[in-house]
Each structure stands twice: as structure tokens, then as C-alpha cells.
N, C-alpha and C positions, 0 to 999 in steps of 0.2 A: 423413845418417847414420841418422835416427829412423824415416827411411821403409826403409832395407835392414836396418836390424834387424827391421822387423815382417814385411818379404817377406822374409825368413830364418823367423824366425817361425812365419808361414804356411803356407811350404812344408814346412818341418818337421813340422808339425801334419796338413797334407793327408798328408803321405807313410806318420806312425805311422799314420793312422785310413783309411790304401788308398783315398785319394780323388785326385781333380786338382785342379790350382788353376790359374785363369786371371786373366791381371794384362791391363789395359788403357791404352797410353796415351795421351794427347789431348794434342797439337802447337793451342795457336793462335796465330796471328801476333800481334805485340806484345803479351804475356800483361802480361811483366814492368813494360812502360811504365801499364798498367791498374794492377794491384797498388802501384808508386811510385805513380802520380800520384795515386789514389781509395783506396789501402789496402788489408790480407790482405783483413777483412772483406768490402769488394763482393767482390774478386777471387774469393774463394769462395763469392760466393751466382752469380756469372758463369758459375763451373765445374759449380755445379749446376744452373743452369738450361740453362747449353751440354749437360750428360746425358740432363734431359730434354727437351730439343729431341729430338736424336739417336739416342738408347735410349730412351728412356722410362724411366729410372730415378733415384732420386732420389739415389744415391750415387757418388763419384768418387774415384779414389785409395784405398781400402778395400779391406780382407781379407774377406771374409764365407766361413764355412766354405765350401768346398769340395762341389760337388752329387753323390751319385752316378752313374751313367752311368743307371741306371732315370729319376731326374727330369732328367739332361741330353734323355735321349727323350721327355718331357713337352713341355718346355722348346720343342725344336728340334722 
């Protein structure tokens, strides 16, 4: 519920200030049995270091404003 309030949120926010917003999601096998068995805690230092494996970023699951299309051209 706390997460499609804030992706509500977000997009709202992208769409008054004429920006985009890109959401991300990451599937990994037996997430949940990690999380039960070792707790949220590891599970979330898991999910960021699975981002930065993969992206190179250090966040997951997060809103961060919305880039213009000038810095999406930097960016890409």
C-alpha cells in the first residue's frame, strides 16, 4: 500500500513539473525465503548491493525526481 501511494505520488509530481518517471523492477529467486530466514535488514542491504552489481547505483525501490529529456541525453 505505502509503495503505490508514493508511485502515485511520483507520478503526480513528474507530470505537474512535465517530466518522466521511470520505475524499476528486480525479480530475484527466493527473495522472500532470505528476508524470513536472515531478516528485512540483510534483505535490504542484498537488494542494494544486487543494484549495484547490476546498475551501479546505490538505490532501489525509490522515487528520485524525474530527469529532463536534456540530462536523460547526458545520461544515455
Amino acid at each position: 500500500m505505502l509503495f503505490t501511494d508514493r508511485l502515485v505520488q511520483a507520478c503526480r509530481e513528474a507530470k505537474r513539473c512535465g517530466r518522466e518517471l521511470a520505475l524499476l523492477f528486480v525479480n530475484m529467486d527466493r527473495f522472500k525465503q532470505v528476508n524470513d530466514a536472515l531478516g528485512h535488514a540483510f534483505g535490504d542491504e542484498l537488494l542494494r548491493a544486487e543494484a549495484l552489481i547490476r546498475w551501479n547505483h546505490p538505490t532501489v525501490g525509490c522515487f528520485p525526481p524525474a530527469a529532463s529529456s536534456k540530462s536523460r541525453k547526458k545520461v544515455a
